[in-house]
Residue, then its C-alpha position, 0 to 999 in steps of 0.5 A: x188524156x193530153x190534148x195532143x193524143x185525144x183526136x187521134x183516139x177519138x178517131x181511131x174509136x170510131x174506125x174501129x166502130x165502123x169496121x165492126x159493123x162492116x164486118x157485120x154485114x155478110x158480104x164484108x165478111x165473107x170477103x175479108x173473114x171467111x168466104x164460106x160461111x156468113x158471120x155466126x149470130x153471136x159474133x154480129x151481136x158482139x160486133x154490134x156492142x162493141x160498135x156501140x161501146x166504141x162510139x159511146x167512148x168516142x162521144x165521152x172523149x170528145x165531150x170531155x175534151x171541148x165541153x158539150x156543144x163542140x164535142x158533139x160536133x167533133x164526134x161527128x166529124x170522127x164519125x164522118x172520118x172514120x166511115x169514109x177511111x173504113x169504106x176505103x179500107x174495105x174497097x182497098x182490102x177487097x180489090x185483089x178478090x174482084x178477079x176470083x170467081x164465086 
């Protein structure tokens, strides 16, 4: 993967991870889903590995880009990242829908 394309992905990665795991929370579902009903309990399991698949791909890549020591500290920073862009994400998505009531 060229040097230029790599950050990007290794962000994007962890976003990713993020987002599953909040779509594995029932109140971030029902808000951004299905206001119904909660997540069926297959689908928090997939989310959940595909969070984990995710974050084990951003660690690989962010390994193989500057080497062990200062690879794992840039997977932390992407990691610092992408949950705050995924927190601001939700809190963005989720506003119009503060006026309805339940």
């Amino acid at each position: 993967m060229p040097d230029v394309l790599s950050f990007p992905a290794i962000f994007g990665l962890c976003y990713i991870a993020f987002a599953a795991l909040a779509l594995t929370v029932e109140r971030h579902w029902r808000d951004l889903v299905e206001s119904r009903r909660p997540p069926p309990r297959r689908t928090v399991l997939r989310l959940r590995c595909a969070a984990v698949l995710s974050l084990t791909a951003a660690l690989s890549a962010a390994v193989h880009r500057d080497g062990a020591g200062f690879g794992v500290l840039l997977w932390v920073l992407a990691l610092t990242a992408g949950a705050l862009a995924v927190s601001a994400t939700i809190t963005w998505r989720c506003r119009p829908a503060r006026g309805r009531t339940r």
